[in-house]
C-alpha positions as CSV (number, residue, x, y, z in Angstrom):
1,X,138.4,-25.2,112.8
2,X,134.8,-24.2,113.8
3,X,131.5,-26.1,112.2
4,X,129.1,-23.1,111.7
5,X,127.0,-25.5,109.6
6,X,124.2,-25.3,112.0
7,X,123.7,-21.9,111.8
8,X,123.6,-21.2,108.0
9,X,121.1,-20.2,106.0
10,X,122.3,-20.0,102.4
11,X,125.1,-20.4,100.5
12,X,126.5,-19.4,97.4
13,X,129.5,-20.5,95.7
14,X,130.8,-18.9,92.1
15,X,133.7,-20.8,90.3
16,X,134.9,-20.4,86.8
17,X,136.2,-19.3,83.9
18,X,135.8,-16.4,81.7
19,X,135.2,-16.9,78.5
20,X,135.6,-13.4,77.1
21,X,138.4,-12.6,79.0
22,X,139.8,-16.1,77.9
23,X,140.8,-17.1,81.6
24,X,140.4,-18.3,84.8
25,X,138.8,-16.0,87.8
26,X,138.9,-15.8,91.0
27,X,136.8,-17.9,93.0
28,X,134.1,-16.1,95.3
29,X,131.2,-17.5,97.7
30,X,129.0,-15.9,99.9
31,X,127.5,-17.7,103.3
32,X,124.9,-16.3,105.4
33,X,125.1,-17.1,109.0
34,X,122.1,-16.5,111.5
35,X,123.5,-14.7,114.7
36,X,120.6,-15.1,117.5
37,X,122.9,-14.8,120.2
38,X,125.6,-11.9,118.8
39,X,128.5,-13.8,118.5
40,X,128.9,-12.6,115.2
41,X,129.0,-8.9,116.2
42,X,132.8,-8.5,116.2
43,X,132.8,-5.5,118.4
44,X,131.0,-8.5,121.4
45,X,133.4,-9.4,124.2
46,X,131.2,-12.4,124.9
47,X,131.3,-13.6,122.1
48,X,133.8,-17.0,121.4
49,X,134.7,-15.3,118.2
50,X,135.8,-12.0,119.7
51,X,139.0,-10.9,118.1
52,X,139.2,-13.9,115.4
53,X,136.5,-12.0,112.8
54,X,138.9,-10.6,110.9
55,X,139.7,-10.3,106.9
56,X,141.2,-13.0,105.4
57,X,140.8,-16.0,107.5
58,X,140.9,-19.6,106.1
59,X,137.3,-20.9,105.2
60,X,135.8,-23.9,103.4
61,X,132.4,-25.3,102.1
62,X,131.9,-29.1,101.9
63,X,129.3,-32.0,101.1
64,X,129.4,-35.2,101.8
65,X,133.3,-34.8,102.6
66,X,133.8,-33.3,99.5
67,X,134.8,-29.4,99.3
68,X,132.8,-27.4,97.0
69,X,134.9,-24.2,98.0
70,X,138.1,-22.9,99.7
71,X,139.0,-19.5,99.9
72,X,139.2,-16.6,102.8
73,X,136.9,-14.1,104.3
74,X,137.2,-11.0,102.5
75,X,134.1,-9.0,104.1
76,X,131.2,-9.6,106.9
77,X,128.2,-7.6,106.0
78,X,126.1,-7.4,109.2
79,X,121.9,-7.0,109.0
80,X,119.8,-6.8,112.1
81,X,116.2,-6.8,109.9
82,X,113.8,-4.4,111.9
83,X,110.5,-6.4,113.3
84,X,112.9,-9.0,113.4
85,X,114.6,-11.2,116.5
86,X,117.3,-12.9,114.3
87,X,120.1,-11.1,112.4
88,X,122.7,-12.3,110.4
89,X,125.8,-12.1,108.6
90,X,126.6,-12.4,104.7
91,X,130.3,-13.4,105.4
92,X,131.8,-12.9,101.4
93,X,134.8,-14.5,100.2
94,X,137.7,-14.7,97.6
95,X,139.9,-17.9,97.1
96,X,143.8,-17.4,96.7
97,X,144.1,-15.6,93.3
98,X,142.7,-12.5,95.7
99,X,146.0,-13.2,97.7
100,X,147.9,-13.0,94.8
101,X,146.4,-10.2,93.4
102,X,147.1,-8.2,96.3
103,X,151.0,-9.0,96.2
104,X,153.2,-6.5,94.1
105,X,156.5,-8.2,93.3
106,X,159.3,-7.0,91.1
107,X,161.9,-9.6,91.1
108,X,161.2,-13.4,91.2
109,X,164.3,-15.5,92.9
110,X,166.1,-18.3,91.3
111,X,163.9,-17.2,87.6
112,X,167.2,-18.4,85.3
113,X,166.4,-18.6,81.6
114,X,165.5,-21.7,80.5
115,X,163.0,-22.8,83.4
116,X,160.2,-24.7,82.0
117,X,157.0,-22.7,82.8
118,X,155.8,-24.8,85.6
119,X,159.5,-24.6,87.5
120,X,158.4,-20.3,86.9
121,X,155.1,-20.7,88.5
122,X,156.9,-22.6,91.6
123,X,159.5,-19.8,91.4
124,X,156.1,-17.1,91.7
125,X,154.5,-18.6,94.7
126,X,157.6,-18.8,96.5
127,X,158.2,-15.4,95.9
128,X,154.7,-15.0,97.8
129,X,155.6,-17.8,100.0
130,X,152.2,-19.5,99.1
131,X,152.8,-23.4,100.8
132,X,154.0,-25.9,99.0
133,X,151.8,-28.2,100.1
134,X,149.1,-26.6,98.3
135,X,150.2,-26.7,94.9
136,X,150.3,-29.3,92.3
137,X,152.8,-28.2,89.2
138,X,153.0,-29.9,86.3
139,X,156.5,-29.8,84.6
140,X,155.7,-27.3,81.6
141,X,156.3,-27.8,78.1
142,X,157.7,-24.7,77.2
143,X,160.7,-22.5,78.2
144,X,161.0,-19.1,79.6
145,X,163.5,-16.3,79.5
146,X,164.8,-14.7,82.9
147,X,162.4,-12.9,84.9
148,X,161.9,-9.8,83.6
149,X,162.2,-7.8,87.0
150,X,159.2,-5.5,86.3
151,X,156.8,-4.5,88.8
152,X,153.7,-6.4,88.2
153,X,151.2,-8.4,90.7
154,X,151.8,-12.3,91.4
155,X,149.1,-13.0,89.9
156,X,150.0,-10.9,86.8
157,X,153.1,-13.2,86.6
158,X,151.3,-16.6,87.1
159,X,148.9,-15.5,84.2
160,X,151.5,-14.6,81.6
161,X,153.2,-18.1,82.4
162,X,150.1,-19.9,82.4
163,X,149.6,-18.2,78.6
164,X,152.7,-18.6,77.8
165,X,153.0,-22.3,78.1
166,X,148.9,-22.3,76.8
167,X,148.2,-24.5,79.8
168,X,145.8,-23.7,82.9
169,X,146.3,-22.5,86.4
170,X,143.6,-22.5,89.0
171,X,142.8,-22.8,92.2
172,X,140.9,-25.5,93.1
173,X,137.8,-26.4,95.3
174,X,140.2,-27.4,97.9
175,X,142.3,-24.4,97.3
176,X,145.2,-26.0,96.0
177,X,147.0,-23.9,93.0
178,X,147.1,-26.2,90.4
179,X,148.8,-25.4,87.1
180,X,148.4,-28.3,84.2
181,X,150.5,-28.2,81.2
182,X,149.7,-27.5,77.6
183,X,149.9,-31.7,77.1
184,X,147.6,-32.7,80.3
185,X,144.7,-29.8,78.8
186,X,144.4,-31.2,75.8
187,X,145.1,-35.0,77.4
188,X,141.8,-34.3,79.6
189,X,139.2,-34.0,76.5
190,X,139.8,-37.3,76.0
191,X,138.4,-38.6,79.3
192,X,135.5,-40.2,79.5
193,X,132.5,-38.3,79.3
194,X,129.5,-37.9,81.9
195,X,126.4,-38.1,79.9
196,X,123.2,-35.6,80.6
197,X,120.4,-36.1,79.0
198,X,116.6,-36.6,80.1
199,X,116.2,-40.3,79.5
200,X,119.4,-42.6,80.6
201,X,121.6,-39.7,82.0
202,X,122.0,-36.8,84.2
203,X,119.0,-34.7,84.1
204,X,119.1,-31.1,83.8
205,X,117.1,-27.6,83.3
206,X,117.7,-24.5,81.7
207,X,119.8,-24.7,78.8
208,X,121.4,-22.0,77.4
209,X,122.6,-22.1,73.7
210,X,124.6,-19.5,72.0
211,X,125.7,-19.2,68.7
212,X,127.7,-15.9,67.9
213,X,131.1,-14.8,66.8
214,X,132.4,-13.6,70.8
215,X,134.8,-16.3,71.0
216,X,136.1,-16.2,67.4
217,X,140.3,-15.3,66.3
218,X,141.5,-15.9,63.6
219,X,144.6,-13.2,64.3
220,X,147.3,-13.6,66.7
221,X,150.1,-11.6,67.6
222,X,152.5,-12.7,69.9
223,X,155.4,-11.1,71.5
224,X,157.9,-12.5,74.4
225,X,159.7,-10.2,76.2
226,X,162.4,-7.9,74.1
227,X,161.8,-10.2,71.0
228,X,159.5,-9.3,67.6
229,X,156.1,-9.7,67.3
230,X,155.1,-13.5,65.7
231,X,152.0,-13.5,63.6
232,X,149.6,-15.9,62.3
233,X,146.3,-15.9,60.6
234,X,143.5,-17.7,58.9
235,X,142.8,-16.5,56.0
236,X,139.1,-18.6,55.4
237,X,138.4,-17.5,58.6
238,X,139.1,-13.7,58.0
239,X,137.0,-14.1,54.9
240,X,134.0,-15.9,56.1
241,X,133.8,-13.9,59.8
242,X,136.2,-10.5,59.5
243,X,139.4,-10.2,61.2
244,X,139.1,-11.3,64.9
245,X,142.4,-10.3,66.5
246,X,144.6,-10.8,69.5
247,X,147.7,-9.4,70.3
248,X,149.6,-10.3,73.7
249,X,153.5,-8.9,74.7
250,X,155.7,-9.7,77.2
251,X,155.2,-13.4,77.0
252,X,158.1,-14.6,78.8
253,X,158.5,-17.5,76.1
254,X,162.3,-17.9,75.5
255,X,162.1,-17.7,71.7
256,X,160.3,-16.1,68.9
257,X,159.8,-19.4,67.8
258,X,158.1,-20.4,70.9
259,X,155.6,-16.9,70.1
260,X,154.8,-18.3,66.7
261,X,153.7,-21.7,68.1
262,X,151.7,-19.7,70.5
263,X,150.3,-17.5,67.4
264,X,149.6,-21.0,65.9
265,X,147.5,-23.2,68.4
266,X,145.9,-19.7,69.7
267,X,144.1,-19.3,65.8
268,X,143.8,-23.3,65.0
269,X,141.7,-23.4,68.3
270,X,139.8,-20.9,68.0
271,X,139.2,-19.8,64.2
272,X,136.1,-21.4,63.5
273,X,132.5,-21.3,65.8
274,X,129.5,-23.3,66.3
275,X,126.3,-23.3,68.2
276,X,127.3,-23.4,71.9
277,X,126.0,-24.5,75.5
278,X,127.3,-21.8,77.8
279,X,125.6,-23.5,80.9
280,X,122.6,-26.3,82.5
281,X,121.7,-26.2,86.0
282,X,121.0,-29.6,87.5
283,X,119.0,-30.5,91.0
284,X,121.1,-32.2,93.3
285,X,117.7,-33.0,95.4
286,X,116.8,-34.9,92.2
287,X,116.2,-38.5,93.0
288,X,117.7,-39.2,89.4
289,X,121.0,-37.1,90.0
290,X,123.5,-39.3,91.4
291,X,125.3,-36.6,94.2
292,X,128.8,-37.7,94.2
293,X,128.8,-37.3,90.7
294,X,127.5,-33.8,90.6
295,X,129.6,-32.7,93.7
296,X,133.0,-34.6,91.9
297,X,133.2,-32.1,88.9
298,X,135.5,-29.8,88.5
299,X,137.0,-27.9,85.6
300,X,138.3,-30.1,82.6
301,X,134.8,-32.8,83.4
302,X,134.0,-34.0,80.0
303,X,130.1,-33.7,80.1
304,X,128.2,-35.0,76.8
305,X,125.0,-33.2,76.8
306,X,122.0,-34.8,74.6
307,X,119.2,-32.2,73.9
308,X,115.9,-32.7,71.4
309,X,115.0,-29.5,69.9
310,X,111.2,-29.0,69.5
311,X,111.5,-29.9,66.0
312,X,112.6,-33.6,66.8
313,X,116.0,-32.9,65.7
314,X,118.9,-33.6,68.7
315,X,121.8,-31.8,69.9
316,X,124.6,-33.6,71.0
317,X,127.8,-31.8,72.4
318,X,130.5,-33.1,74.7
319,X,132.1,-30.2,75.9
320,X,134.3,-29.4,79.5
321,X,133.5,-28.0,82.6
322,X,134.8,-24.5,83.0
323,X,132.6,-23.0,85.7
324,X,130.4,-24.4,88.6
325,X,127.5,-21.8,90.3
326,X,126.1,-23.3,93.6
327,X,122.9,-22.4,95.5
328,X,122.3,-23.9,98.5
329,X,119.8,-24.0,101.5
330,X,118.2,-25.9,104.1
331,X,115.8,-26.6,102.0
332,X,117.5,-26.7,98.1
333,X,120.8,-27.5,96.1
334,X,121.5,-26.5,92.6
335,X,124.1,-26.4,91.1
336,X,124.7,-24.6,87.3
337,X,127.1,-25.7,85.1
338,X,129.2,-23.5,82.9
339,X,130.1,-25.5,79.9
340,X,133.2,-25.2,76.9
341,X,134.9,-26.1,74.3
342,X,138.3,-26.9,75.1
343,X,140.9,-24.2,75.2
344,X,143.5,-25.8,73.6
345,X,143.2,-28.6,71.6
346,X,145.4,-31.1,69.8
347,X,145.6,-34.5,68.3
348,X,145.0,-37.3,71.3
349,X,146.4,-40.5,70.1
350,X,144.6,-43.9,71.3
């Protein structure tokens, strides 16, 4: 491991989830290191890096012991500025779901029918030999059939899992693969909240408010893997917004009764809308944010965000974490926080 702190100049760090695309993406971050000396110039025998700046080697962000980003190098993009004594390198980066992207499989050992969805996801990364100790797997709460055998990415077969079972699989700021049930999603929105607002909490800047029908269906179809397409609908909704539809096949759910329940919880959460904050950006150098707070989120953070209009009236939405931007330099740290509903949602008893 080599501390290159001293010699970087910015960094940027992009972690989330899409809301359109209803998923989680790949995480990416870009550092720029100052290169005075050349040892960044790969093709430099002197150099104590010569013949280590390759693709794909392990690298990490982290404050105050606490990793904002884990991923690999995926690309150095050199500059040497005219008029200028110092160049430097962007070095850009993916975290593993580029890894497992990249891997075609076909068959997936030991895939029997009847494997909750968290024994298949264990089953998928050993297939790509991704460590074990980097992975924490809930056990799912929802079957699957056999693997199908098609050709498909690792990736491809982690995501139809993690929709499947209607639960959420990531990788992590420390680059851990972690895949959480359908029970421990909804379980999180009933954490306690971190409050923002601009008297007794967080303080924040640049709120951004939505209200439109993007994230709106109120039509499911869903089909596992040789079985018959389950549908359900909400007819109030149809009527009051048009039909918003979604169909998914090859779910490797074990029944048709499994796709229905899918159907179900896919339209209950998501048939009606309401006004929305997508995302606030908050200062870390703020003597009022408390750092360990800020740099302690991570997806499924309850935040309960307090706004006055300038009509006097207040907005007050607790919503989750689903996306963290950071900007950092020598001389600044922001961080901008992408903000949801939950994804699934159920009853939480207590």
């Amino acid at each position: 491991i080599v501390d290159i702190s001293s010699q970087v100049g910015k960094i940027s760090i992009r972690r989330g989830y899409d809301l359109l695309q209803d998923q989680f993406q790949a995480g990416t971050a870009s550092v720029r290191v100052y290169d005075p000396t050349g040892a960044w110039n790969p093709q430099n025998p002197a150099s104590p890096y010569f013949g280590k700046l390759i693709p794909l080697r392990k690298i990490r962000v982290a404050g105050d012991g606490v990793y904002l980003f884990s991923g690999y190098t995926t690309e150095y993009k050199y500059t040497y500025p005219q008029n200028q004594e110092t160049g430097y390198v962007d070095i850009v980066c993916s975290d593993a779901f580029r890894l497992m992207q990249q891997a075609g499989i076909t068959t997936v050992a030991s895939s029997t029918a009847g494997q909750d969805t968290g024994t298949r996801i264990g089953k998928i990364l050993d297939q790509v030999s991704f460590p074990t100790s980097m992975r924490t797997i809930d056990t799912g709460n929802t079957t699957c059939v056999a693997d199908p055998a098609t050709p498909r990415t690792a990736l491809d077969a982690l995501k139809n899992a993690e929709f499947s079972e209607q639960g959420a699989f990531y990788i992590n700021s420390e680059g851990t693969a972690i895949f959480l049930n359908r029970t421990n999603v909804i379980k999180k929105y009933g954490e306690t909240p971190i409050e923002f607002n601009q008297t007794t909490g967080i303080p924040y800047t640049n709120l951004t408010f939505a209200f439109d029908d993007k994230l709106i269906i109120n039509s499911a179809g869903m089909t596992r893997y040789q079985g018959v397409q389950q549908v359900s609908e909400d007819s109030a909704s149809i009527a009051k917004y048009f039909p918003h539809q979604i169909n998914e096949n090859n779910l490797v759910l074990q029944t048709d009764a499994d796709a229905l329940n899918v159907a179900k919880i896919y339209v209950a959460t998501r048939k009606e809308t309401t006004i929305r904050i997508d995302a606030m950006t908050v200062d870390l150098l703020d003597p009022d944010v408390p750092t360990a707070t800020m740099l302690g989120l991570d997806y499924f953070s309850n935040l309960k965000i307090t706004n006055v209009q300038p009509d006097g009236s207040t907005i007050v939405k607790t919503l989750q974490a689903q996306g963290l931007s950071w900007n950092i330099t020598p001389n600044a740290m922001s961080v901008t926080v992408t903000t949801l509903e939950p994804i699934v949602e159920g009853f939480i008893i207590g």
